[in-house]
C-alpha positions as CSV (number, residue, x, y, z in Angstrom):
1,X,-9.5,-0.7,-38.0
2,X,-6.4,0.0,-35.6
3,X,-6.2,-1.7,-32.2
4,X,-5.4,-0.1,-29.0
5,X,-4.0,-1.4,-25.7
6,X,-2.5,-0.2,-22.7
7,X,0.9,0.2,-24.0
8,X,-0.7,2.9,-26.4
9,X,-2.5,4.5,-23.7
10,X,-0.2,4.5,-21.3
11,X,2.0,6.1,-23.5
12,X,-0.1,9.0,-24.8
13,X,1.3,12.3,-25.1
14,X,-1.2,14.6,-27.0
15,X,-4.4,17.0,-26.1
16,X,-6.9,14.7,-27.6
17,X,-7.4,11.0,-27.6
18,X,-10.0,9.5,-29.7
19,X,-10.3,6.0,-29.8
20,X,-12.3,2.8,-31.4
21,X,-11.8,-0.8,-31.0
22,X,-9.5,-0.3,-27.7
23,X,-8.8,-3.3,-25.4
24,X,-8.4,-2.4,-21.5
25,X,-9.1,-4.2,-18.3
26,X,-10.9,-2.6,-15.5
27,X,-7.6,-2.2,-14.2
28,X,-5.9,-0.5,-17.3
29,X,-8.6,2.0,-17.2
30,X,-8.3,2.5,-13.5
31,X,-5.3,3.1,-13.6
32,X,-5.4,5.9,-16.8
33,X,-8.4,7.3,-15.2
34,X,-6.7,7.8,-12.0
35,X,-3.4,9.3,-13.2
36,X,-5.3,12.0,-15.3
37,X,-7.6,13.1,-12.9
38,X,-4.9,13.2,-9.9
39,X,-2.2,15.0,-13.1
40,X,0.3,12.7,-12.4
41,X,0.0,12.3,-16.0
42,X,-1.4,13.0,-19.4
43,X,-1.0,16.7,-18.4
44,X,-1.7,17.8,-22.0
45,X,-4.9,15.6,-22.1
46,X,-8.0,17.5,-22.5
47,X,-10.6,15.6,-23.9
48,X,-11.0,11.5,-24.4
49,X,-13.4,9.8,-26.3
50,X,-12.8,5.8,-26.7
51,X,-14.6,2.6,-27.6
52,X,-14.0,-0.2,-25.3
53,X,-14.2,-3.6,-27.0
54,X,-13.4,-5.5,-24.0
55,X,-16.2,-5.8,-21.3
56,X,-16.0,-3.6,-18.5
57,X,-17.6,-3.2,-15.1
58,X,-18.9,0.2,-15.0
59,X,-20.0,0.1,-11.2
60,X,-16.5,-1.2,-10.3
61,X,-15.1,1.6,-12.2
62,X,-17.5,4.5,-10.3
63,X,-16.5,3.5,-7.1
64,X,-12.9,3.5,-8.1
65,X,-12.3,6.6,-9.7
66,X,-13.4,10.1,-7.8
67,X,-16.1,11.4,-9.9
68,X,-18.8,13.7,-9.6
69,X,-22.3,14.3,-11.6
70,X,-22.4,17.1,-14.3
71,X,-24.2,20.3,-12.9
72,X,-25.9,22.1,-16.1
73,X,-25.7,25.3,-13.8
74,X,-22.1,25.3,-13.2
75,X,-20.7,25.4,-17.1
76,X,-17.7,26.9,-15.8
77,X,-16.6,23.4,-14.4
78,X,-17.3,21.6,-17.7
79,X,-18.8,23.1,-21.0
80,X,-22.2,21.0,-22.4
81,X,-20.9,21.3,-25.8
82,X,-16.9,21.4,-26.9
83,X,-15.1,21.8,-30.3
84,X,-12.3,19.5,-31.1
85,X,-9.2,20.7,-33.2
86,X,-8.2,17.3,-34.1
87,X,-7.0,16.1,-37.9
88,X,-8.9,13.2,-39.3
89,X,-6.5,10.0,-39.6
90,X,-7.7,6.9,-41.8
């Protein structure tokens, strides 16, 4: 299994990042949370998926990243279901 830190995340360039047995701090995810939703990067990014092995505060993460709850009567904003064009890598 491949590890992944924030030197790989921070660096991502692609449309889709799908991730197991990643290391981040609150912080590191902050951070990449922040700079996707505000585009000030990852501007090819359209869908993550990842697997945090480190523990991570959830509620600490809520109130630091703008969010808001998923409307099933507004699937304009963001499909319920999605199909990913990605190549399998083992």
């Amino acid at each position: 299994m491949y590890k992944s830190g924030p030197d790989y995340i921070h660096n991502f360039v692609g449309r889709n990042m799908l991730l197991s047995c990643v290391f981040l701090t609150n912080q590191d995810l902050i951070k990449f949370l922040k700079q996707w939703i505000s585009k000030e990067a990852y501007h090819n990014l359209e869908t993550l998926s990842m697997h945090i092995v480190t523990e991570i505060n959830a509620v600490l993460i809520r109130q630091s990243v703008e969010s808001e709850e998923y409307d099933p009567n507004e699937p304009e904003k963001r499909p319920k279901d999605y199909v990913v064009d990605i190549p399998e890598v083992f």
